[in-house]
N, C-alpha and C positions, 0 to 999 in steps of 0.2 A: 280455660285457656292456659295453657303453661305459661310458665313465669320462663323469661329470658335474660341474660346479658351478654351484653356485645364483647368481642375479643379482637383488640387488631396490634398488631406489632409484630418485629422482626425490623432486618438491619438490608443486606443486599438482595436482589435479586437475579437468577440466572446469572451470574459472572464467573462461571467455572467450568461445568460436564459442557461437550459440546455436541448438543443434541438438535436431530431435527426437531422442530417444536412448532411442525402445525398438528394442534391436538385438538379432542372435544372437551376440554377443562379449559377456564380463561390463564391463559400463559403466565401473566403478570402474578397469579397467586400462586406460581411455582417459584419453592425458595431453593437455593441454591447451596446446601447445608455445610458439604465436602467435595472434593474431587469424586469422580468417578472410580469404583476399586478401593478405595479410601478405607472405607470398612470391607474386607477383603471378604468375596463369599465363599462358603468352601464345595468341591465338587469331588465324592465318594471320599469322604472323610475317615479316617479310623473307627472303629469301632472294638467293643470289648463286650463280653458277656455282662449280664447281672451278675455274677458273682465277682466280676472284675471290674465294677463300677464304683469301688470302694471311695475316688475321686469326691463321691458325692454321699454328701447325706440325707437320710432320708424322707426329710422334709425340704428337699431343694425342688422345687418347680421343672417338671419338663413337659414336654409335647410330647404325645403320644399317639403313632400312628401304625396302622395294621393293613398289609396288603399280601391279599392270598396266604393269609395264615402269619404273615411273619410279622414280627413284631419289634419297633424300635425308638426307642427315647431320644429325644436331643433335648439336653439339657438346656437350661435358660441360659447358665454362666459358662455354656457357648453362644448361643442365640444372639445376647446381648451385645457380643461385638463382633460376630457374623451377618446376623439378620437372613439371611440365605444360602439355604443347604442344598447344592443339586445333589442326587443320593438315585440309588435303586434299591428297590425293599420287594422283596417274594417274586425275582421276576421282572419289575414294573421299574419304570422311569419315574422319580419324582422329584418334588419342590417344594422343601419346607420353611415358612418363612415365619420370620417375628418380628415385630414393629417396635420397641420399646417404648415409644413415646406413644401410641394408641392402644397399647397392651394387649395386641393382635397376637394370634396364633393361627396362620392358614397354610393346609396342604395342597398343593393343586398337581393336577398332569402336568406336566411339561412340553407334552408334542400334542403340536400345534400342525396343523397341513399336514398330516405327514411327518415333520421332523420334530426329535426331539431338542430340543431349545436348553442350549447354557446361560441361567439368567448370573447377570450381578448386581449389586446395589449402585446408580445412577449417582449420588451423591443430592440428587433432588427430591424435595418433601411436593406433597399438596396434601393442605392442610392439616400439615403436621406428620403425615404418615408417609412409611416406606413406597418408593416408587424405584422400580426395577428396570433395569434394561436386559434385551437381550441380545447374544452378541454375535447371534445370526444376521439381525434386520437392525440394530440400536433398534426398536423398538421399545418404547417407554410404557412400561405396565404398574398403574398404581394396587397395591395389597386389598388394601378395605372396598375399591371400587371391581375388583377383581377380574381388573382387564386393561386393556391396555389406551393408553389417553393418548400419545403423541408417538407421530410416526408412521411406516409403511401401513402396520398392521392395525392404526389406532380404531376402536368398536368391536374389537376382537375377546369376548370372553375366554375365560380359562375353567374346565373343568376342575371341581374340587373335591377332594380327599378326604371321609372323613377323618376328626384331629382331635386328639381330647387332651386338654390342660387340666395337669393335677400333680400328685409330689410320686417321688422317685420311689417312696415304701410304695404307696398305693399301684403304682404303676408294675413295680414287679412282683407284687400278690398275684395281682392277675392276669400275668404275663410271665409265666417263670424263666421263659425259654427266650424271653427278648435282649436283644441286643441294646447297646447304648454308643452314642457318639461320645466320643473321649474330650479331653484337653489338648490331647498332644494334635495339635493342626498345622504344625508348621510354623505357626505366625507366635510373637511373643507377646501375649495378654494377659493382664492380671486376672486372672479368669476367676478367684473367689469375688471379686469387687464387683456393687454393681454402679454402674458406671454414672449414673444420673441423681447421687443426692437422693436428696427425700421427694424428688418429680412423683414417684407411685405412692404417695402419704394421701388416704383416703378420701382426707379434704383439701388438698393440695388443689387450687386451682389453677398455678402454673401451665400453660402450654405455649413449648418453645415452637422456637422457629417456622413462623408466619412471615409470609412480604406484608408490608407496609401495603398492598393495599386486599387485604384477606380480612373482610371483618363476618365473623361469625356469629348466629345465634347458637348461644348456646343453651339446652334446658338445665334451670339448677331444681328440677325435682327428685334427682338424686346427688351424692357426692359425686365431686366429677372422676374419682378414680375409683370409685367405687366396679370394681368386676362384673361383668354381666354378660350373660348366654343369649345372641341374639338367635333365632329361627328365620329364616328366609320361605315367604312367599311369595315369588316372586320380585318386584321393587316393596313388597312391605314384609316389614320387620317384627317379631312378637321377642319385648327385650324383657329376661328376666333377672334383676337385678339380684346380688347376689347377699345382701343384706334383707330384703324381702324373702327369699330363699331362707336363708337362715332363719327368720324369725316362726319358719313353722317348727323346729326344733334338731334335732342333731342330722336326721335326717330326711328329708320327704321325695314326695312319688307324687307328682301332678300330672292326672289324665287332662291333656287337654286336646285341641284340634284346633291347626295351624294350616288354613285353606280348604283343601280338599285331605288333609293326613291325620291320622289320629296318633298324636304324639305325646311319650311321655317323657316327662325331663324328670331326671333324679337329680337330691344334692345333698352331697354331705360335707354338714361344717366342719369335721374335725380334720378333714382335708381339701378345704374349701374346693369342691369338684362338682361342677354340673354338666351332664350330660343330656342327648338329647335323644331318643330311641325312636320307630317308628313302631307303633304297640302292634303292628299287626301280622299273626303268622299263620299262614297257609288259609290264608281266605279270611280268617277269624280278629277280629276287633276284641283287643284283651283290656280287662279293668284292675288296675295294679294298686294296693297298698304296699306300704311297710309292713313287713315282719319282726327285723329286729336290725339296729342301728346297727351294733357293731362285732363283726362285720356286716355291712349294708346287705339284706337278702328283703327279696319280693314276694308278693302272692298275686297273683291273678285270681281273680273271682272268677271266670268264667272254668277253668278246670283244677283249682288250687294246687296248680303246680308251684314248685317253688324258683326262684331265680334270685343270682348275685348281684351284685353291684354292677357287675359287668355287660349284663344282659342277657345272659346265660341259663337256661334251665339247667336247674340240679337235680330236681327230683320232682314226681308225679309223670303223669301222661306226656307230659311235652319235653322229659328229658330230655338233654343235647341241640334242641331249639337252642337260637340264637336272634336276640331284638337286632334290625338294623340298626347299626347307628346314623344317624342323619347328615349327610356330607353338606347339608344347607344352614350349619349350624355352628359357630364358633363365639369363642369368648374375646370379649373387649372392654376397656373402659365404656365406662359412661357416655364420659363428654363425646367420645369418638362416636357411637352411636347416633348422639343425639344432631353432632354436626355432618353426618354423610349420610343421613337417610331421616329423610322428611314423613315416610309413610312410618310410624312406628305405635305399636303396640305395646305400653308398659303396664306388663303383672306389676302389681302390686299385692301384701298382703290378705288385702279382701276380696281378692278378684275371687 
């Protein structure tokens, strides 16, 4: 049985956004963080080439998302005091968002019925994470639940994007042609700063902004801010922490199979990045090793083709093959894991 402890604190509740608030979440554990708008979202933001990214360096953390070919970074030290990007990439309507405090990174569609939806940040947490409105319906949409709790549309899922968390060199290796969301947004934020202290320190178990009556199990069988690649089956979760990850060595390649999908997750520590692919192309169930750390390239047993980091064949039979990447699949803290999903699967080492 997992070892537990309880978490309860936080100061007001509800005394600010003024939202309809019959939801499927109990009311009372919604905290009241900021005004509504407060952390301003941004909608089609500037953007600049990778060669005009200079902004950043190349171990700074972004999101990285790819729709019909096109490809575009937003940085953290936007993220962080954004939270939500409404954006179009290749074509497509999207929504990219960050959690700070659950160390969430999810892309989702936007249109909903028919229309596409301007979300903003709500100013209201449940339990501890980003909860959006939109400013079609004020419909209240929480991140990590990835739908909407309180309001017209409350039960209402949001299709997701896939999103890969990793640094800015990694990202434009293998994306040369992507674009990046800038600094310049309008709004005056210290944008190298990140805004929370030492909140993301490994073994920090700080987690702000709970109501007074949110008491949480949480599991301490890993650090609580320890990174981790969850997989969605469903309502169950297969969490690969990213410490476990590492300890196979610079890089690995785990065949595994998550419900009915035979999936393979990469990771490489030297830029803490895991991925999560679906190993199968044109009918055929592939079995991946490493080849060679760095840079990160694969082999499939089944026709020893070769492929990148990326999920790419480069050479053998399967050149210009392409792994899915998994849209059921994003990075988070720990603790966040382990408090919004009760059904969980945790890789470990030995697994």
């Amino acid at each position: 049985m997992a070892a537990v402890f309880l978490v309860s604190c936080g100061e007001d509740v509800i005394d600010g956004p003024d939202f309809e608030l019959s939801c499927t979440v109990p009311v009372e554990e919604l905290f009241s963080a900021a005004t509504r708008d407060a952390i301003p979202a941004l909608t089609n933001p500037e953007i600049a080439t990778a060669g005009d990214g200079s902004f950043l360096s190349d171990s700074d953390r972004v999101l990285g998302v790819v729709v019909n070919g096109a490809a575009r970074a937003y940085p953290f030290t936007v993220m962080w005091w954004h939270e939500v990007v409404n954006d179009t990439l290749g074509g497509q309507p999207i929504l990219v968002t960050y959690c700070p405090l659950t160390g969430s990174g999810i892309a989702f569609d936007p249109e909903i019925d028919g229309t596409v939806r301007n979300f903003g940040v709500s100013g209201l947490l449940w339990r501890t994470n980003l909860t959006m409105f939109d400013r079609d319906t004020e419909t209240l949409w929480n991140q990590m639940l990835m739908g909407s709790i309180c309001g017209l549309g409350r039960g209402t899922q949001l299709r997701r994007i896939p999103i890969v968390e990793t640094t800015w060199s990694n990202w434009k290796t293998r994306h040369s042609a992507t674009t990046v969301v800038t600094e310049n947004t309008g709004h005056e934020r210290p944008y190298g700063r990140y805004p929370y202290g030492d909140y993301d320190d490994l073994h920090n178990a700080g987690i702000g902004f709970l109501s007074p009556s949110t008491r949480l199990r949480i599991s301490d069988l890993r650090p609580p801010k320890e990174l981790a690649l969850g997989i969605f089956d469903g309502p169950r979760v297969t969490v690969y922490p990213f410490g476990g990850l590492a300890a196979r060595g610079s890089a690995a390649a785990l065949n595994h199979t998550v419900g009915d999908t035979p999936v393979l997750v990469t990771y490489q520590r030297p830029v803490e990045t895991a991925m999560a692919f679906d190993r199968r192309v044109g009918g055929q169930t592939l079995t991946f090793t490493v080849a060679s750390e760095a840079p990160l390239t694969l082999t499939d047993a089944e026709t020893g083709s070769t492929w990148d980091g990326g999920g790419v064949a480069v050479a053998g039979s399967l050149a210009g093959e392409r792994l899915q990447i998994l849209s059921d699949a994003f990075v988070a803290f720990w603790f966040a894991w382990s408090i919004y999903y009760q059904e969980l699967d945790l890789f470990l080492l030995d697994n």
